[in-house]
N, C-alpha and C positions, 0 to 999 in steps of 0.2 A: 899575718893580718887576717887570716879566711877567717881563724877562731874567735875575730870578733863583729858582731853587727854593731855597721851602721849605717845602714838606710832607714833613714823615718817616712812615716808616709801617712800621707793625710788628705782626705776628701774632703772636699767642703762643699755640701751642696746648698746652702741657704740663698735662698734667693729674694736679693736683696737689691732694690734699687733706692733713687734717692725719691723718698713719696710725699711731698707738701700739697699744696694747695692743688686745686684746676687751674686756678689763672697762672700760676706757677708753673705745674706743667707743661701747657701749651707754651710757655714762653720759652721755655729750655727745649721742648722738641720743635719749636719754630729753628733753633739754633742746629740742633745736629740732624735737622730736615724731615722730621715727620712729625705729624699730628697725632701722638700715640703713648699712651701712658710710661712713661720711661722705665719706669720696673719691670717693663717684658723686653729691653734691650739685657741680655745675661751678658755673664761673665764667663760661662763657661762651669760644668760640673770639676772640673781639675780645678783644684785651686793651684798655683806656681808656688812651688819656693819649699814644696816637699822631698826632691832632691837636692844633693850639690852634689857632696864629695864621697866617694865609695858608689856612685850609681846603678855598677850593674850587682854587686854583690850582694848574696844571696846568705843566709844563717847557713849556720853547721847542720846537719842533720840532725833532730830533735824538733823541739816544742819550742815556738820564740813565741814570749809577750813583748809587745813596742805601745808605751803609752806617749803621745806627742798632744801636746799643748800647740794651737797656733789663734794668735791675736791678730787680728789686720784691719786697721787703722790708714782712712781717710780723711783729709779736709778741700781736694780740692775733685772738680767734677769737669770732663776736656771734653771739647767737641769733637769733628772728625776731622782737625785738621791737627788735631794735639794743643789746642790752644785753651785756658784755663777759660772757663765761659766766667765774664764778668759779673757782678753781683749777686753773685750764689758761695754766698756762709753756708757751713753745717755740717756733719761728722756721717759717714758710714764707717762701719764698726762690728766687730762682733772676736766672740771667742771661739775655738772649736777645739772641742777633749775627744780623741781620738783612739780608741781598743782595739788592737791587729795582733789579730793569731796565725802564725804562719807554722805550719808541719813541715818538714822535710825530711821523707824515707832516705833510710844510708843506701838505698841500693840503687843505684845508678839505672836513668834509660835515657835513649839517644844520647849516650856518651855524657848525659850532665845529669842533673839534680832536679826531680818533679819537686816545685815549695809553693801550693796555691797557699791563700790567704783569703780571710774575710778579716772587715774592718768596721766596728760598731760606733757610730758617734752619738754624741751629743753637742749640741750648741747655743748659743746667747747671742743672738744679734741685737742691736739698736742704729734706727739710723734717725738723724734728727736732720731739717735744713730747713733754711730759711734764705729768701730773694726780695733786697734791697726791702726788706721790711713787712715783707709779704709775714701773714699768718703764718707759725712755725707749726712742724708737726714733729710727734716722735711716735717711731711703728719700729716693731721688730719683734723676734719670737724668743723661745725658751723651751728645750725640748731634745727628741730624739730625732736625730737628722736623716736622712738617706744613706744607705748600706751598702758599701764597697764590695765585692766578691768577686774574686779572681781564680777561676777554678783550674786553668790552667796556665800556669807560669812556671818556666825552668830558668836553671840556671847551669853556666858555663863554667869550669876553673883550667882555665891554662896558663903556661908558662910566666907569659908576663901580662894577662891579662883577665878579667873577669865578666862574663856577658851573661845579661838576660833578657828574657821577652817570653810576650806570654796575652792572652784574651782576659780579659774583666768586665765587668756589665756592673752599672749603679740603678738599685734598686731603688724608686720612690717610697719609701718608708718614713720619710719625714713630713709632719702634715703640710698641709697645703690646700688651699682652698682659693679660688678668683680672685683679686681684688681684695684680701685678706691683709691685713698690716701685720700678723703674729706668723704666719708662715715662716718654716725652719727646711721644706725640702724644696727641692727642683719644680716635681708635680711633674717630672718627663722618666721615663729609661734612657739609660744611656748605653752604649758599646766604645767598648776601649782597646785600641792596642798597642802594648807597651814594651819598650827596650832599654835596656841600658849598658852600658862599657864603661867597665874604670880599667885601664891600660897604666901598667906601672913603669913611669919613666927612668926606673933604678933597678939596677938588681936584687938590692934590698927590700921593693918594693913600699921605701918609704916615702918616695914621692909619684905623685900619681896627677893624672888627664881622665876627668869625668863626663858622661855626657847621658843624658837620660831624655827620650823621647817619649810622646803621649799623645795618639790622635783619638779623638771620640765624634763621636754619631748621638742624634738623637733624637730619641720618637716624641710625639703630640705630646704637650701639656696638656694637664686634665683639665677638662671643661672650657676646653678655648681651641680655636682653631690652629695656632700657633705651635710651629717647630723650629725648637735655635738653630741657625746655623750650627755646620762644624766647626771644629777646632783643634791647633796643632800647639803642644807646649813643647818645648826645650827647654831643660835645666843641665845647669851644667856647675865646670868646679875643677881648681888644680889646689893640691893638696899636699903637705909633707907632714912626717909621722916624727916626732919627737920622744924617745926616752926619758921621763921621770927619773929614773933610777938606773945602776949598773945593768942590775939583772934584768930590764925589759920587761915588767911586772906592772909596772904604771905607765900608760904612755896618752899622750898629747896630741891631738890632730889638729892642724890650723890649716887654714887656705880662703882662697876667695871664692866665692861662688855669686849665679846668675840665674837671670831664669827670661825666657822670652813668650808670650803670646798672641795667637792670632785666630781672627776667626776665616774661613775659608770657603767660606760658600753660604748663600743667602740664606738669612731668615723665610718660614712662609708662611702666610696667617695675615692675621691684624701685623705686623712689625715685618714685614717685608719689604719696606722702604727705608727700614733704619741701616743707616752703614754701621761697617763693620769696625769691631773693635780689635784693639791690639795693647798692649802692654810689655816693658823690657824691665827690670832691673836687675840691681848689682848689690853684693852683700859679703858675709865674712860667716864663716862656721867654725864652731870650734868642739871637736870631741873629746873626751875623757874616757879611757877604755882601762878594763882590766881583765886582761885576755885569759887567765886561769880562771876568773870566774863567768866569765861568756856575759859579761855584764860594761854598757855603754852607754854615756850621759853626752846627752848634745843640747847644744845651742847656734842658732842662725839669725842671723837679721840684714835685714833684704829693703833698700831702698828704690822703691818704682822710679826711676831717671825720665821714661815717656810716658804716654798714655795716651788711645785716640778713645772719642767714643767712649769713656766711662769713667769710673774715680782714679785716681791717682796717688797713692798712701806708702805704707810700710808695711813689711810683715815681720812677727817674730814668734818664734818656732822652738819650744825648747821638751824635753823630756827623756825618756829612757828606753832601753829594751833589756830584757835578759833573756836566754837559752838556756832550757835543761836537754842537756843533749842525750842522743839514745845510748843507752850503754854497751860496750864493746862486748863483745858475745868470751865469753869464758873459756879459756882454754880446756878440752877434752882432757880430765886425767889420765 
């Protein structure tokens, strides 16, 4: 299974709240306790639901492309006690198309694998809402999003299991502007540092125990006093590998996967009095691999079960990666 990628990975930085009326707003930050434009309560630069199953596994050594589609879809909006705020209709939404180029030298240091990555998006938000009849609005952007770069990240291969971690920082590269309804980036930097282990329950290594961790940091928003809290993602995922075929030439990946979030320490600025948000769900992945050509097709979908303090929706996640891997150095005649 090393010979084949499947970690997807996808940053979502649009920052997206739910933005109608004034009279509107103040009545929903009356509810999760502050008097404050609710679009600067975030959700965090990680979006959840980019790992499940294979988490800490890293490509072969060579060139991977990974293109990943992820759609996430809201209708309902929770206070901070998890509880659905009454009289609030209306959709956040958006698309995000995600390009990751990951290198990995065949020459081994600190006993693993150097595979830094950058990650170029683009994205399509809309969010539309409406309260008990209030004026409806519709805002959202269209454009090139904030830029992933992970300059250092390695990976582990032992026996019965696979481990990685590594430093990455999110570039504001996506516009952004105060108070803006077309915004696609954060408008912050962020710091990340990330791990992951997929541990194979079998000696075959066809079924497996996933767990992918993600803390980030993050500096001022442009033009505003404001900096989001932190935040802690776990994604996780138990998995088993099915054969297609005799020969092991087609093969199947099903399992269940999850994903948890939290934020961890207060906002400061204007939104320093907004509690903190969280979010859990639960979901299904399923890969299609074909290990001679270093080529894997996935799909996930991920139902948000809680939510405090922000939307509550689905996510779905699907696309591809391939590896041209380095070639083996030719035998001296």
């Amino acid at each position: 299974m090393r010979g084949c990628v499947f970690s997807d990975r996808v940053r979502q930085t649009i920052s997206i709240g739910l933005r109608i009326t004034v009279s509107t707003i103040l009545g929903i930050c009356m509810v999760l306790g502050d008097s404050v434009d609710l679009e600067a309560q975030q959700k965090g630069q990680w979006t959840p639901g980019q790992y499940g199953l294979n988490a800490g596994v890293i490509p072969d050594p060579g060139f991977t492309y990974t293109n990943t589609a992820l759609r996430y879809f809201a209708d309902t909006l929770t206070d901070a006690n998890g509880n659905a705020i009454s009289g609030v209709t209306g959709t956040d939404e958006f698309w995000h198309d995600e390009n990751s180029i990951t290198f990995v030298p065949k020459a081994k240091f600190l006993g693993g694998y150097f595979a830094p990555y950058v990650s170029v998006s683009v994205a399509n938000g809309s969010v539309v809402g409406d309260i008990a009849g209030l004026t409806t609005t519709d805002s959202g952007g269209v454009g090139l999003a904030d830029t992933f770069v992970a300059p250092v990240y390695m990976g582990w291969r032992l026996e019965r299991a696979d481990l990685s971690a590594g430093y990455a920082f999110t570039a504001p590269t996506g516009r952004f502007t105060p108070g803006a309804s077309n915004n696609v980036g954060s408008g912050y930097w962020g710091n990340n540092i990330l791990g992951g282990a997929t541990v194979y329950l079998t000696e075959s290594k066809g079924t497996s125990a996933n767990l992918f961790v993600d803390w980030e940091a993050h500096g001022k928003k442009s033009g505003t006093d404001i900096t989001p809290g932190q935040a802690v993602t776990a994604e996780w995922g138990f998995g088993q590998v099915l054969p297609l075929d005799k020969q092991k030439k087609k093969l199947l990946q099903v399992g269940f996967v999850g994903y948890g979030q939290w934020q961890v320490s207060d906002n400061t600025g204007a939104t320093r009095l907004l509690p903190h948000y969280s979010v859990h769900a639960l979901g299904v992945q399923t890969n299609y691999v074909v290990p001679a050509h270093e080529v894997t097709l996935f799909f996930k979908y991920y139902d948000e079960i809680s939510a405090k303090a922000r939307p509550r929706g689905r996510t779905f996640v699907f696309g591809g990666s391939w590896t041209r891997k380095s070639p083996d150095k030719s035998p001296t005649p």
